[in-house]
C-alpha positions as CSV (number, residue, x, y, z in Angstrom):
1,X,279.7,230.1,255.5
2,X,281.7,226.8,255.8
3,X,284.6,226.8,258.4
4,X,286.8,226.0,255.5
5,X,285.7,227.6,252.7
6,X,287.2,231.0,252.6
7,X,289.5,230.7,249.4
8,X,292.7,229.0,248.5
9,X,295.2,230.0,246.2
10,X,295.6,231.0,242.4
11,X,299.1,231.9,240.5
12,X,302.2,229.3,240.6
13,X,304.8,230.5,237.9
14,X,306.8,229.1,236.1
15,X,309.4,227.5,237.6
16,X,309.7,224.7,240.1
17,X,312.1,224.2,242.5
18,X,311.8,221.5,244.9
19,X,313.9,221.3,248.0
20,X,313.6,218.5,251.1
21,X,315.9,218.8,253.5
22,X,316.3,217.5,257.6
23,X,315.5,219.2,259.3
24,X,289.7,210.3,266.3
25,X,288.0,213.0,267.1
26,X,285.7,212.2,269.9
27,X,282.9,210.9,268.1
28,X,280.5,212.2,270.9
29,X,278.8,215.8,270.0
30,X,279.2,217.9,273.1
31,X,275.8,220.2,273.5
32,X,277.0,223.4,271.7
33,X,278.7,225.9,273.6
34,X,278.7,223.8,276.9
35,X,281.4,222.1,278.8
36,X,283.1,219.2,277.7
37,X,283.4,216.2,279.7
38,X,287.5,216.7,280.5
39,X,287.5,213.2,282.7
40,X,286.3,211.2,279.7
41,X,288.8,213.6,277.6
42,X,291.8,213.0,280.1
43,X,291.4,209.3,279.3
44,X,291.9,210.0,275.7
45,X,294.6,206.9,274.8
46,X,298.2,208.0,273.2
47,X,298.6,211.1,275.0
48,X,301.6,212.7,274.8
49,X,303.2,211.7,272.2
50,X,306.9,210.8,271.5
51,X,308.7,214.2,270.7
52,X,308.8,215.2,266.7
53,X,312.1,214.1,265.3
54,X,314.1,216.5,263.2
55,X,315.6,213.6,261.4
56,X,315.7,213.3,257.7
57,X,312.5,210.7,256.2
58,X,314.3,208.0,254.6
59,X,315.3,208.9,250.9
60,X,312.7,207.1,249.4
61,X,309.5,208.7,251.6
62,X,310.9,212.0,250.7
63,X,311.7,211.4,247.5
64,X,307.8,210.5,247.7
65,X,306.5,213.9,249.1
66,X,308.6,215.9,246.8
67,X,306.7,214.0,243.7
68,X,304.0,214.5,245.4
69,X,304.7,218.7,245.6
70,X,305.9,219.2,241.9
71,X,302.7,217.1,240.8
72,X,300.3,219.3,241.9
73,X,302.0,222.1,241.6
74,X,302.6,222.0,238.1
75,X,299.0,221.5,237.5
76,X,298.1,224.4,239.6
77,X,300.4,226.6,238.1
78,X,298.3,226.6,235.3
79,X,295.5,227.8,237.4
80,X,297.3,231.0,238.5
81,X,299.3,229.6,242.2
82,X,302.6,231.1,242.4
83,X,304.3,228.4,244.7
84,X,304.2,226.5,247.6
85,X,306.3,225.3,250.8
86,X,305.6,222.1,252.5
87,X,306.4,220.3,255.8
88,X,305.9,216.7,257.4
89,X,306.6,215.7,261.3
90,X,306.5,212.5,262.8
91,X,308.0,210.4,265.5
92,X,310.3,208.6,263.1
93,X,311.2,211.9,260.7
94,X,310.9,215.1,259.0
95,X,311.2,216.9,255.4
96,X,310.3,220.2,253.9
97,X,310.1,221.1,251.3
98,X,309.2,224.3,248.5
99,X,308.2,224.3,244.8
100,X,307.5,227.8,242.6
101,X,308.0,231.6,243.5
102,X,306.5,234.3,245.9
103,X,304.6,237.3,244.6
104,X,307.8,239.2,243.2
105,X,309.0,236.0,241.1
106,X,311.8,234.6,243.9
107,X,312.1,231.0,244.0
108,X,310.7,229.8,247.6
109,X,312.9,227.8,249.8
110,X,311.2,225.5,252.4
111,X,312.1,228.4,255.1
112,X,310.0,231.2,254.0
113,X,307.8,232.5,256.1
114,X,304.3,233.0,255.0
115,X,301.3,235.1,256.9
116,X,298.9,231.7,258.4
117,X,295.6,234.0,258.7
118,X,293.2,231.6,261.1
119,X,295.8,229.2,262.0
120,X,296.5,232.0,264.9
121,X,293.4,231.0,266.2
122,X,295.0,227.8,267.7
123,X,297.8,229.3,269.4
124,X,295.4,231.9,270.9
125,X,293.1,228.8,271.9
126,X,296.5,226.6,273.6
127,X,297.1,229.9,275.1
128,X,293.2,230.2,276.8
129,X,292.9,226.9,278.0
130,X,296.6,226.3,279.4
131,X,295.8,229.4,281.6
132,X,292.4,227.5,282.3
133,X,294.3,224.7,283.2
134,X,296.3,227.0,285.4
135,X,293.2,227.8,287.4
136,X,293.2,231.3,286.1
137,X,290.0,231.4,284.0
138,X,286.9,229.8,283.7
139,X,286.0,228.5,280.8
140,X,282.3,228.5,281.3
141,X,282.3,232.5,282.9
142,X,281.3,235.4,280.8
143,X,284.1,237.0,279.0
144,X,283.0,240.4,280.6
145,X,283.9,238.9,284.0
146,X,287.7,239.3,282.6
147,X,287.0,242.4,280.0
148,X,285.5,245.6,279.2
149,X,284.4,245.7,275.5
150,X,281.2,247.4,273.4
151,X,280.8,244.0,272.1
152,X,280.3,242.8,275.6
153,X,277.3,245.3,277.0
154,X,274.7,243.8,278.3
155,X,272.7,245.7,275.5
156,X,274.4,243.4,272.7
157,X,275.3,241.0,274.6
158,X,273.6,237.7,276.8
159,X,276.5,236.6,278.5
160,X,279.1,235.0,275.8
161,X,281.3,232.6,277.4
162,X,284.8,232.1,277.0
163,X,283.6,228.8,275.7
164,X,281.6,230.5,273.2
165,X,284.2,232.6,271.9
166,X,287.0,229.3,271.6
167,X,284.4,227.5,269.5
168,X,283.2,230.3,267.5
169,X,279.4,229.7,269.0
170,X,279.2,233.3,270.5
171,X,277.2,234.9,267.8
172,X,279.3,238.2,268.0
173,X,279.4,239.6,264.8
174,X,282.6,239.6,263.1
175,X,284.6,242.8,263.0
176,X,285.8,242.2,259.5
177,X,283.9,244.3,257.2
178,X,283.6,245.9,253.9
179,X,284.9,249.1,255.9
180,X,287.5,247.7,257.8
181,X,288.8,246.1,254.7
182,X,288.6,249.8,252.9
183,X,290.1,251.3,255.8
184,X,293.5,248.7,255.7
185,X,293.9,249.5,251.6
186,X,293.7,253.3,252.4
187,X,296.9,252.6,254.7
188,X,298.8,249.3,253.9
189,X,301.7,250.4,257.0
190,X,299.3,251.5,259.7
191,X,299.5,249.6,263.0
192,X,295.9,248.6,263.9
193,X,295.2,248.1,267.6
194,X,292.5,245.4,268.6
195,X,290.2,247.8,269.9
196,X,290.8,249.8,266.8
197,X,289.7,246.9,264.8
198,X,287.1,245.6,266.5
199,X,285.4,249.1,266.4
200,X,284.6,248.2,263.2
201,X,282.0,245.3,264.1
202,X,278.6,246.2,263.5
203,X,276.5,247.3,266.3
204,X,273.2,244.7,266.1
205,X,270.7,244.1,268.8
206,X,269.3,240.8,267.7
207,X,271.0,237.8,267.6
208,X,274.2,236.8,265.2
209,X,274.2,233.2,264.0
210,X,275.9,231.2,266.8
211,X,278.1,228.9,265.2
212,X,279.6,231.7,262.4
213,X,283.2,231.9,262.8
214,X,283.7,235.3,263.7
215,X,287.1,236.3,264.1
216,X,285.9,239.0,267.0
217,X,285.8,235.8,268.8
218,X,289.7,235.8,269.0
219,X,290.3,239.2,269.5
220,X,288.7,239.7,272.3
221,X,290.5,236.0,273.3
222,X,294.3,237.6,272.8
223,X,292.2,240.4,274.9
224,X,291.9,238.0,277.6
225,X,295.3,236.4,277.7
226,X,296.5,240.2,278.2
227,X,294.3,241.3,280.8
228,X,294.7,237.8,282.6
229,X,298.4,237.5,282.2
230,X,299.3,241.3,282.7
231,X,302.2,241.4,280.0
232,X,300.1,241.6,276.8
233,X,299.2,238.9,274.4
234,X,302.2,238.5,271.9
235,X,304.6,238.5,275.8
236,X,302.3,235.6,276.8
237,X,302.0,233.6,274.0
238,X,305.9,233.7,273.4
239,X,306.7,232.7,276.9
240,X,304.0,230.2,277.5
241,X,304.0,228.3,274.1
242,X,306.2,229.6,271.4
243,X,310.0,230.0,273.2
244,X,312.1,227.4,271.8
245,X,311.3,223.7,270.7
246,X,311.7,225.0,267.0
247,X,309.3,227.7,267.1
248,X,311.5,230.4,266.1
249,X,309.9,231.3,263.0
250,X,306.5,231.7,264.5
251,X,305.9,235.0,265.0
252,X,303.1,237.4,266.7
253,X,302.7,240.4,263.9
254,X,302.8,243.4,264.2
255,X,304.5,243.3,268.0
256,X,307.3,241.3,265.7
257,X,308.8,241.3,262.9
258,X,309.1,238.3,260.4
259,X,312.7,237.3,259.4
260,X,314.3,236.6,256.3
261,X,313.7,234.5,253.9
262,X,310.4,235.9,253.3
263,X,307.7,234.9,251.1
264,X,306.2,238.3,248.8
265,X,302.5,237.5,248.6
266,X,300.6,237.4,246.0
267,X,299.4,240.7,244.7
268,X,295.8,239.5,242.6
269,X,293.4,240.4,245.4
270,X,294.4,244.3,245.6
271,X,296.7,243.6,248.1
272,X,299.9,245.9,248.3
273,X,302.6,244.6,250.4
274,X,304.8,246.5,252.1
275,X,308.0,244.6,252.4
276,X,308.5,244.4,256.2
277,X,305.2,242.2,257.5
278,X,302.9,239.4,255.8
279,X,301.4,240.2,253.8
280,X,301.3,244.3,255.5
281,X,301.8,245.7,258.6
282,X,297.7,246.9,258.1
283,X,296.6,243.8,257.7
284,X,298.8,241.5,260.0
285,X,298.5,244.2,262.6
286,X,294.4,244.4,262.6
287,X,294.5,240.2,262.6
288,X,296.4,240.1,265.7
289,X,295.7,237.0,268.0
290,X,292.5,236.2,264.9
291,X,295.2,236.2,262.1
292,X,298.0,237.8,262.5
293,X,300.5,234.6,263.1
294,X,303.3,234.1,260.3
295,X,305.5,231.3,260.2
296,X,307.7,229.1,258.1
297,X,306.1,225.9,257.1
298,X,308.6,223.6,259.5
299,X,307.9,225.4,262.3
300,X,303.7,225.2,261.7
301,X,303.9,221.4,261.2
302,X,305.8,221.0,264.5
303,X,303.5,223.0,266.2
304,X,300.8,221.2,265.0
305,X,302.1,218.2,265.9
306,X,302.8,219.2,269.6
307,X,299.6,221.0,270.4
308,X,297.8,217.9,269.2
309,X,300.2,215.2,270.5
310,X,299.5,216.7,274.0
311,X,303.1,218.4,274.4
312,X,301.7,221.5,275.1
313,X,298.6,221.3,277.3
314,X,297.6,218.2,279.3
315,X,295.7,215.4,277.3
316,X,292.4,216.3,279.3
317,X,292.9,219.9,277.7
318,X,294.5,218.6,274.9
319,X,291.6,216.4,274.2
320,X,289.3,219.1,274.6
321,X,290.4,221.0,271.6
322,X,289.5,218.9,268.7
323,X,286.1,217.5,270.5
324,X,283.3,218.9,268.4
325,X,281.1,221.7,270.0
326,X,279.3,222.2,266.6
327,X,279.7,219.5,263.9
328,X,283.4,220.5,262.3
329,X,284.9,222.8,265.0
330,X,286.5,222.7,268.5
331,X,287.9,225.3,271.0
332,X,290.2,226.5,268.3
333,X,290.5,223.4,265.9
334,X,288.6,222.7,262.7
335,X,287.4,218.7,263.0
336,X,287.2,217.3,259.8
337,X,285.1,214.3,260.1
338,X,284.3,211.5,257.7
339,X,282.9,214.3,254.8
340,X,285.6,217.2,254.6
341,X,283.7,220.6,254.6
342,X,283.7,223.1,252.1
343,X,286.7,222.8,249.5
344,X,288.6,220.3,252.0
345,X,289.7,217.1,249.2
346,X,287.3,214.6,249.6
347,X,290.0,212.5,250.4
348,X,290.8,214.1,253.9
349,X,287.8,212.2,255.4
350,X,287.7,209.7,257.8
351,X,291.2,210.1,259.1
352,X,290.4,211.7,262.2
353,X,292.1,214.5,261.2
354,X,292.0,218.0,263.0
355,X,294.0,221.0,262.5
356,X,293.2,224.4,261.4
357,X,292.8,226.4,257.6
358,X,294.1,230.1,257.2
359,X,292.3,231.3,254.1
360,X,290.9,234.6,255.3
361,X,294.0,236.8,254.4
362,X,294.9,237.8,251.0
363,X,297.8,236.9,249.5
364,X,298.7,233.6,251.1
365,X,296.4,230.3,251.9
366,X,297.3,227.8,254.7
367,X,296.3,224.7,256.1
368,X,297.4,222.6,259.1
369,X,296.3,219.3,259.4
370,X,297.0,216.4,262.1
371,X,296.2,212.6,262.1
372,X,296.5,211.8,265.4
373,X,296.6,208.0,264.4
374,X,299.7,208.1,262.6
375,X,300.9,211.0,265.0
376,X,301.2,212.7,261.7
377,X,301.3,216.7,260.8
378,X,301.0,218.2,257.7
379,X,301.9,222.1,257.2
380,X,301.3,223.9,253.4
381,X,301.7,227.5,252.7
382,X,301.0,229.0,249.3
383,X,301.4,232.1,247.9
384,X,298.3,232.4,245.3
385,X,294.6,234.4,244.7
386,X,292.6,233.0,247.1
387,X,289.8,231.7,244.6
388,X,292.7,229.2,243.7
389,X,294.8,228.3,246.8
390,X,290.9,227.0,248.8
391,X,290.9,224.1,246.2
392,X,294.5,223.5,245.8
393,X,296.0,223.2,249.3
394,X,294.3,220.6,250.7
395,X,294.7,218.5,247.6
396,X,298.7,219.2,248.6
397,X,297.9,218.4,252.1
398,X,296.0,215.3,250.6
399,X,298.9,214.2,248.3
400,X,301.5,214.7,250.8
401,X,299.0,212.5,253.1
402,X,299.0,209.3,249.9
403,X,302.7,210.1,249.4
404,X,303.4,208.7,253.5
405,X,301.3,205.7,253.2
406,X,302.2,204.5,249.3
């Protein structure tokens, strides 16, 4: 299965409204699942960056992006997406942007906050290596030196690394199945537990494919970060990483609660939303440090452009991320390389670009990319059937890329 092909989005509406307002990968392969080479990474040129401004673009550049938003989002409203939000930081400026409706027909506005499915996966990464940073865990021990789990016997398991689980090169199998899946429609407002959840992952004695992105990887990460840390994941995560610097509207579900404006997902892929979390408390709360993030499209793209300008972790660690373990992904970050995978635009290749796609909850599609050259990040949410939203948001990502450098 590629890393990025999961689905995208389907179902715009009719009506656009468009709103801006102010607001190199390492081309060396490391050997898959081993250590990278953190002194080479450390000298990694350009890190940190200058801080993201929360100045307005210039009038003509976002004038730019929001042509660039209607355009392809009056083609694909044909196609069945609903409506999209949009966000651009860099050193020198920032717009956002929104175009369409949610799933009940309400005109988005550039701060409605969207579920980001396996975007998560990159806050739960920042969070695993700053505490390896720290001195507090070892990369290269065996997740069972830190936790108890069935997934982790010796029976079914030869020693998976926390390595392994950051670059999705464990071969656990993945914990989302046809009856976890019938189990979170039965109960759309039941809080789901990560060992609840992970319960669900079949019990096989042979190896899994080792470079599958399972998304038992990352809980048994968040796991971690509570067993290491002693004050739970969603405590860690919000005091290490996500308190302040604009990250107000990122939010661990089901331990919080999303704030209005909210975006209704779409309802195409039997999905029944309950109001309160995105796009249920079922399904946000079985995701967890996997999927479970949701966020406004601002504060992704500032995220984004933190984690991967080195204002988060140190530029050794920082570096580390987005150097390829297996040929498009990271400890946590999907590299695209000169040929985008899977339904990435062709036109995504060859920037160096890294980031992260959320298409594995229903309902909403996501994509965060970066181009560390330009010190660029790109954030778009949608609200659209996923068949749709896997082609169509990275062509907005793609636009929104052409629309900076026209």
């Amino acid at each position: 299965m590629s890393r990025v092909s999961a689905s995208l989005l389907a179902a715009f509406g009719a009506a656009l409204l468009l709103t801006a307002c102010t607001t190199a990968t390492d081309d060396a392969m490391a050997t898959r699942g081993q250590p990278v080479d953190t002194q080479q990474a450390a000298g990694s040129p350009g890190l940190p960056w200058p801080p993201p401004s929360t100045s307005a673009l210039p009038r003509p550049r976002a004038l730019a992006l929001q042509s660039a938003v209607q355009r392809v989002a009056a083609v694909a409203a044909s196609a069945g997406m609903r409506g999209v939000t949009a966000a651009v930081v860099t050193p020198q400026g920032s717009w956002t942007g929104a175009a369409g409706v949610d799933g009940d027909g309400a005109p988005l506005v550039p701060e409605s906050m969207m579920g980001v499915a396996e975007i998560t996966n990159t806050v739960t990464a920042a969070e695993v290596l700053l505490l390896a940073q720290d001195g507090r865990i070892d990369l290269d021990a065996a997740l069972s030196t830190y936790l108890a789990s069935p997934l982790l016997t010796p029976l079914l398991n030869r020693g998976t690394t926390v390595r392994q689980a950051l670059s999705h090169t464990s071969g656990l199998p993945d914990y989302v199945t046809t009856d976890l899946l019938t189990a979170l429609r039965a109960d759309p407002t039941r809080s789901w537990n990560a060992e609840q959840a992970l319960s669900y992952a079949p019990i096989v004695t042979h190896p899994h494919f080792p470079d599958s992105d399972s998304m038992s990887d990352y809980l048994l990460l968040g796991l971690l970060v509570g067993q290491v840390t002693g004050v739970g994941y969603t405590t860690a995560v919000q005091r290490d990483l996500l308190s302040g610097n604009g990250y107000e509207r990122i939010v661990v579900q089901d331990a919080q609660l999303p704030s209005p404006p909210l975006a209704a997902p779409d309802d195409s892929d039997d999905l029944v939303p309950d109001g309160h979390f995105l796009p249920n408390r079922a399904i946000a709360s079985a995701g967890g440090s996997a999927t479970g993030i949701a966020a406004d499209a601002t504060a992704l793209a500032r995220w984004g452009y933190r984690l991967y300008g080195g204002l988060v972790l140190s530029p050794g660690r920082t570096a580390e991320m987005s150097t390829p373990v297996t040929d498009r992904y990271g400890l946590g970050t999907l590299v695209v390389g000169d040929s985008p995978p899977g339904d990435l635009d062709y036109r995504l290749g060859g920037l160096g670009a890294i980031g992260q796609a959320g298409f594995r909850i229903p309902g909403y599609q996501a994509l965060l990319l970066v181009v560390p050259h330009d010190q660029l990040s790109v954030a778009v949410l949608t609200v659209a059937p996923r068949a749709v939203g896997t082609i169509e948001t990275p062509i907005i990502v793609a636009d929104l890329i052409d629309a900076l450098h026209s």
